[in-house]
C-alpha angles and dihedrals in degrees: 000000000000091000090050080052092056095043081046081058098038097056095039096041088097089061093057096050087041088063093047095053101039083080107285088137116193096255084045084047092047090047102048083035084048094043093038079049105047095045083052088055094045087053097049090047085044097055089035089061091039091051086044091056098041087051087055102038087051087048098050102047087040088061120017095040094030092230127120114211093211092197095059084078089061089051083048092053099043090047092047088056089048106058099046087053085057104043101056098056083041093048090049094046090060092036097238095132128122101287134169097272096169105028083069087068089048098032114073112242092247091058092028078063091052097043084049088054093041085057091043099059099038086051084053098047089040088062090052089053095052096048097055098042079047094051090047096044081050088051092053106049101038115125094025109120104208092147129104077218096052098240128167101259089223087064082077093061090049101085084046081064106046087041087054088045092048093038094055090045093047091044090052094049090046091056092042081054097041083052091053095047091046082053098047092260087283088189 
């Protein structure tokens, strides 16, 4: 598996350099990887406010007007989804991922940089990977109402989607920006 991952890297390296050197300079990559970072923390921040409102608006009707607004469950849950989508493409993009924090004192640096490619592009295939099995739960459900609200079931498989799409964005800037680190940010 981790040999097919190097080949993988191996092969599609040249994109990557390709990228680099087709004008993302480092200060152009810091400042797509700084705005794609701060809307992803507005949302987040966006979706954690609304989730705070809809807890104490549930919690106040529930006791002081003795009344449960039952679809209040269904916003919880879609702005739950959305901000986890969010948050892992947010939390790769600022490397602060799990990552191997104390295998870099026992690892060597020069297979410490492999292990960190080899990260770099499953994270990027993974989020292939997510995007398509997403887009095909979405397909399938589509249509299906399972909500208090009405909603189209499929609308839960949306932020899947959008979080694929970001992860494998964010994955691909991270390694541009691996590969300009590992050549003394040339640019």
């Amino acid at each position: 598996w981790i040999v097919s991952l190097l080949d993988f890297y191996k092969e599609h390296s040249e994109f990557y350099l390709a990228l680099y050197h087709a004008g993302l300079s480092d200060i152009m990559l810091e400042t797509i990887r700084n705005k794609l970072s701060f809307v992803m923390q507005v949302f987040m921040a966006c979706m954690i406010g609304g989730l705070l409102t809809l807890n104490l608006t549930q919690v106040l009707t529930r006791y002081l007007i003795k009344y449960t607004i039952v679809w209040l469950n269904d916003l919880n849950i879609f702005f739950l989804l959305w901000l986890t989508c969010i948050a892992l493409p947010w939390l790769w993009l600022n490397r602060k991922h799990l990552m191997m924090d104390y295998a870099d004192k026992i690892i060597p640096p020069a297979i410490m940089r492999i292990l960190q490619h080899i990260t770099g592009v499953a994270a990027a295939i993974m989020a292939v990977g997510l995007t398509v099995s997403a887009a095909s739960a979405y397909k399938a459900n589509f249509g299906l109402v399972a909500t208090t609200l009405g909603w189209d079931e499929g609308a839960r498989y949306l932020p899947f989607i959008v979080c694929g799409i970001l992860w494998f964005v964010c994955a691909v800037l991270d390694e541009i920006r691996r590969i300009s680190d590992e050549k003394g940010g040339t640019k």
